[in-house]
Legacy VTK file of the C-alpha trace (Angstrom):
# vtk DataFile Version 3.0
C-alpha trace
ASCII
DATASET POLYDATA
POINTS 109 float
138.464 154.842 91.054
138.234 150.801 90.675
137.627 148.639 94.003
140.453 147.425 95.837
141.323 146.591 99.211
142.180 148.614 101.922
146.229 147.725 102.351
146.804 147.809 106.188
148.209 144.658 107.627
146.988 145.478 110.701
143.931 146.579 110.678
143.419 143.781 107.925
144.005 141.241 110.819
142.215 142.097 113.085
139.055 144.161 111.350
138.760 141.917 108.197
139.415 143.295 104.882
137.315 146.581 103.809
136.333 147.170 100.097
136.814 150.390 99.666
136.488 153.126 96.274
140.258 154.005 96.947
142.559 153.264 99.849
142.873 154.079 103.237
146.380 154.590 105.340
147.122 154.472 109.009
149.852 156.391 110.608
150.389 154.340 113.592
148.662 151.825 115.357
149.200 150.876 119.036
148.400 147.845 121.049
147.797 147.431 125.017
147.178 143.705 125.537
146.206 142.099 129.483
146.215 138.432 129.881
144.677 136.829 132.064
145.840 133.610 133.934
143.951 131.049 132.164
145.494 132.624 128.472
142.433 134.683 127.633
142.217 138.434 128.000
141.370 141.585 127.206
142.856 144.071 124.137
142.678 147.669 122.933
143.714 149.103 119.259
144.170 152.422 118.351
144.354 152.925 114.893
146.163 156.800 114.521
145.627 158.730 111.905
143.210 157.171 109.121
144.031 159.097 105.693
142.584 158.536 102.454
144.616 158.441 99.067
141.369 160.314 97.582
142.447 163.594 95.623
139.605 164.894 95.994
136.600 165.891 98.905
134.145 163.705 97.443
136.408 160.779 96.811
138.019 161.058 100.388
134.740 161.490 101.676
133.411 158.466 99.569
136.273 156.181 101.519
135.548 157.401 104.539
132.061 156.978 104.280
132.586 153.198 102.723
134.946 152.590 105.955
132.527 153.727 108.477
129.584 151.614 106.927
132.032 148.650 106.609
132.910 149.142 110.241
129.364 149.068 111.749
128.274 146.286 109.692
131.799 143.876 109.517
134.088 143.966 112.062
131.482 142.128 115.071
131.141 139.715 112.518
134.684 139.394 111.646
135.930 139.519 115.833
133.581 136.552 116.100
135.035 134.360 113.431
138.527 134.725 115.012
137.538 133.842 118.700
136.958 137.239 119.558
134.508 139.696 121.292
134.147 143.418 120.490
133.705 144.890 123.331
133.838 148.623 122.802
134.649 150.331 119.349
134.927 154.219 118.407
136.116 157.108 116.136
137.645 160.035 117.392
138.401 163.240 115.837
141.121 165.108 116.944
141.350 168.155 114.821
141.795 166.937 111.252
142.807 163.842 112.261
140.687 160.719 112.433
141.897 157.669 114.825
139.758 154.830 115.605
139.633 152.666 118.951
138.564 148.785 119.221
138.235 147.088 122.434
137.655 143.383 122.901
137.925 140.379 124.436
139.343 136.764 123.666
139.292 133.035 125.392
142.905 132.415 123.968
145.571 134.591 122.635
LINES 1 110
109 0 1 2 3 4 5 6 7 8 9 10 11 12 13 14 15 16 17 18 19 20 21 22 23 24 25 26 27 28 29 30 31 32 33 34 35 36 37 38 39 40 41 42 43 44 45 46 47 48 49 50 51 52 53 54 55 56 57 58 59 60 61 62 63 64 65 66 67 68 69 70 71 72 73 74 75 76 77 78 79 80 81 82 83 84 85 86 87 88 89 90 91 92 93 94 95 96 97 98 99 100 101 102 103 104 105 106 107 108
């Protein structure tokens, strides 16, 4: 399966982009955001429901593996660039389905 980019907005914002051997969907995603007086604050993102377009084990299992690998190496990186701190980040498995939690900080929203 050729390279491309994993095609959610969201996650795409505020992760960074993922290369990825096919493509990745979220469900849902849901944001809690606290600001603080001085316009900085504190975030959480729940990505529900990660689902690969693979048709097959090894190629959903290739994605998922790609993501995770991405995700431990990228997304500090890419929260710093943007004026943000990671704070706390997490998978959870819930059954079959695979959601993912993010946690951070910022100086200005």
């Amino acid at each position: 399966m050729k390279n491309i980019t994993a095609a959610v907005a969201v996650l795409a914002a505020l992760t960074g982009s993922f290369t990825l051997n096919g493509c990745l969907f979220v469900r849902e995603t849901e944001h809690r955001i606290k600001l603080n007086d001085g316009g900085g604050g504190e975030a959480w993102l729940r990505l529900v429901d990660i689902r690969s377009d693979g048709e097959t084990d090894s190629a959903v299992t290739a994605d998922l593996e790609d993501m995770l690998a991405s995700f431990e190496v990228n997304v500090e990186e890419e929260f710093e660039r943007r004026g943000r701190t990671l704070v706390a980040k997490k998978f959870v498995l819930q059954g079959d389905t695979l959601n993912a939690e993010l946690q951070y900080t910022f100086a200005k929203l």
